[in-house]
N, C-alpha and C positions, 0 to 999 in steps of 0.2 A: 606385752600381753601376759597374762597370769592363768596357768592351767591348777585349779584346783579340784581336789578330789578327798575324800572321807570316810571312813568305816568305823560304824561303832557297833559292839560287839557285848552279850551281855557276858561269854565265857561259858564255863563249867558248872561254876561252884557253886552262884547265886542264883536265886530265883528273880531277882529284883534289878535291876540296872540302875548305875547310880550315875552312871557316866551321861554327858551331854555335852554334846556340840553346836557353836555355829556359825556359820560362813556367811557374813552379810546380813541378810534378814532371812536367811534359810537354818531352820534347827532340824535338829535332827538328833533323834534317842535310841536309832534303832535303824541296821541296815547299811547301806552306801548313801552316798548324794557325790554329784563333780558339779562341777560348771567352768565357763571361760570366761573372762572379761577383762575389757581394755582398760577398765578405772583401776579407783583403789579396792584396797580386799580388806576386810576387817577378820579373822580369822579366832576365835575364842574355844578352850575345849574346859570342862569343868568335872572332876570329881568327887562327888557328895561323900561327903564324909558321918560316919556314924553308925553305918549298918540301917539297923531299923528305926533311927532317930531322926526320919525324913530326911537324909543325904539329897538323895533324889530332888525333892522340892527344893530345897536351898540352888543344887545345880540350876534346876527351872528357872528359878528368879534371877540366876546370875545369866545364865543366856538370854531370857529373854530380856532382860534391860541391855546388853550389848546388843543383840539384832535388831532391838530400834533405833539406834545411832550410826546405823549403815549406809552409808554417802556422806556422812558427816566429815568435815577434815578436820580430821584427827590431832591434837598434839598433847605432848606429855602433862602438860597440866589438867587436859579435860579428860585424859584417861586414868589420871590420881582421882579426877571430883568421881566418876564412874561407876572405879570401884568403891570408892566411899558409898557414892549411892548405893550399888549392890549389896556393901554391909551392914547401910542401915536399913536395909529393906530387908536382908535374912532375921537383922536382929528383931525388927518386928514383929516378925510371925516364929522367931521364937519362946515372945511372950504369949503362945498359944497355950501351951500346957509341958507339962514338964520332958515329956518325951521331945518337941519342938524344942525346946531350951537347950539339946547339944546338935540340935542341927545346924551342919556347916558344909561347907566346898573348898576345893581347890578353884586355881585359874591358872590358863596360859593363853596367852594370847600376841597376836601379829597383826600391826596394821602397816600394810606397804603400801605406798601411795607414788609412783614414778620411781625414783632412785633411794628412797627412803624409806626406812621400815622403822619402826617403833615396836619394842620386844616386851611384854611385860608378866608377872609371874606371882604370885601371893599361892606358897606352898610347894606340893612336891610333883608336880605334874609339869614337863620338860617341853622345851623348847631346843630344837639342833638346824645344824646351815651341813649342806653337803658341798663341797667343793673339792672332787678328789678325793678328801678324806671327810670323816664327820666329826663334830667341835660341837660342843653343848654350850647353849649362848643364853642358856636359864640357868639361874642358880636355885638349888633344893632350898625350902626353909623344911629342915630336920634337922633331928638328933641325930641323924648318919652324918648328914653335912658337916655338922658344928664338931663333930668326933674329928671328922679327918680335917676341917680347919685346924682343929689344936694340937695334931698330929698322932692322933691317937686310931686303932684300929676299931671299926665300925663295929658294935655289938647287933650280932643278930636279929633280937627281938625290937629291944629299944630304940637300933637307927631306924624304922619304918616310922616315926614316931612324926608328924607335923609341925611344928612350930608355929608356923604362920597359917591364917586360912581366910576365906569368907566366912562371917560371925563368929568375929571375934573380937575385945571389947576394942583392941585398937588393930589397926589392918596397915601395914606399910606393903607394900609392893615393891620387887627390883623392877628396873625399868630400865635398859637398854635404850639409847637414842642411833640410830642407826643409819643417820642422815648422808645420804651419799653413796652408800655402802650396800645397794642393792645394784649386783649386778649380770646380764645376761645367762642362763643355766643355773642359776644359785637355784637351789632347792630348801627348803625349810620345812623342818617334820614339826607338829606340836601332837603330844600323846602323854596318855593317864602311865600311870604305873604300870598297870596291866599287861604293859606291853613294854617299856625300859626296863621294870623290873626283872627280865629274864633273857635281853638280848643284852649280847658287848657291841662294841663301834664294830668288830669284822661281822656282825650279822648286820648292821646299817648298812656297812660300807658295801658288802655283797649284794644287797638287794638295789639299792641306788646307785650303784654302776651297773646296772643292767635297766634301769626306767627305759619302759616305753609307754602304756598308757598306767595313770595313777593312779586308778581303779586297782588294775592288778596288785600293783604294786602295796597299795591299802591290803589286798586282801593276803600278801606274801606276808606281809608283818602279821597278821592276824594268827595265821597261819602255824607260825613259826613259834608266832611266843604261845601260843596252845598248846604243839609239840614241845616246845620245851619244860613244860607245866606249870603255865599261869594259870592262876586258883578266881584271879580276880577281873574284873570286866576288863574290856579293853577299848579304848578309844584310838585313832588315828587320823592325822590331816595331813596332806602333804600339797606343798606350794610350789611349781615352778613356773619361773619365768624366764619366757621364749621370745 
């Protein structure tokens, strides 16, 4: 069985929420959402990128074409065709007018289906597994990443910087196969910046050795990365299986 649970958060700083989630054929922009079920999960969180350059809508079209492929079984090539569809769907309506033209999103997403999970990522919005400890199982596409790939020390302004996204002219995805490798207690968080950007693994690992409902627990990260001074919306999902 799979306890999922959610919180998305618009923050401090914006008037606008860019962020979007969604869990099966459930979205959600605003607020909590949990649920339980015995099947599979398809799990998607999206951060629009651009400010006032419709972030927001791009997010939209990226969840709501995942939340109609909810029961579907899932495998790594029809979640490549996906998000392709997703990018030519953003890039469509960025032939709206020029303000449309730099709208874009992040993606992360989980689909676990029995003992298998499939993990996949286009941009900077994170993917982690709790097991004792926490291990991040997305890789960034940024200029922070590609810094410390080449071993270089992350520049302030510039590693925030995206690489990859939704609408953009080409879209690759990391994509994690996971097959086997779901096992009883694994926990898996997927969340925006909003909220990595200002915790270390001992604020993960603090709150998730203490899970009892994932509601709370949603709303401890919430919480915490606001005390600690996220400027930016915050998303959260958290999956355990029981």
């Amino acid at each position: 069985m799979l306890e999922i649970a959610c919180r998305v958060e618009a923050g401090v700083r914006f008037p606008k929420n860019d962020d979007r989630v969604a869990i099966n054929n459930k979205l959600v922009s605003q607020g909590f959402y949990s649920e339980t079920t015995e099947g599979s999960c398809l799990a998607v969180v999206c951060d629009g990128v651009g400010g006032e350059a419709f972030g927001n809508e791009a997010a939209d079209i990226v969840t709501n074409i995942f939340s109609q492929i909810s029961g579907t079984q899932l495998t790594i090539g029809l979640i490549n065709e996906y998000i392709i569809k997703a990018n030519e769907a953003v890039r469509e309506v960025q032939k709206t007018d020029i303000k449309h033209s730099r709208m874009a999103t992040t993606i992360a997403g989980l689909y676990i289906n029995e003992d298998d999970f499939i993990a996949f990522n286009v941009g900077d919005s994170r993917i982690y597994r709790f097991r004792s400890y926490i291990s991040q199982i997305s890789k960034d596409h940024s200029v922070r990443q590609e810094q410390i790939d080449f071993g270089l020390d992350p520049t302030p302004i510039q590693g925030n910087i995206i690489t990859r996204y939704i609408g953009g002219t080409q879209v690759i995805p990391e994509i994690i196969d996971g097959s086997g490798r779901l096992f009883l207690n694994d926990i898996y968080i997927l969340c925006t910046d909003g909220v990595w950007g200002v915790l270390d693994d001992n604020d993960f690992e603090k709150i998730l050795s203490q899970v009892d409902k994932l509601e709370e627990s949603c709303q401890y990260f919430i919480d915490l990365a606001l005390q600690k001074g996220s400027k930016d919306n915050l998303s959260i999902i958290i999956i355990r299986r029981v």
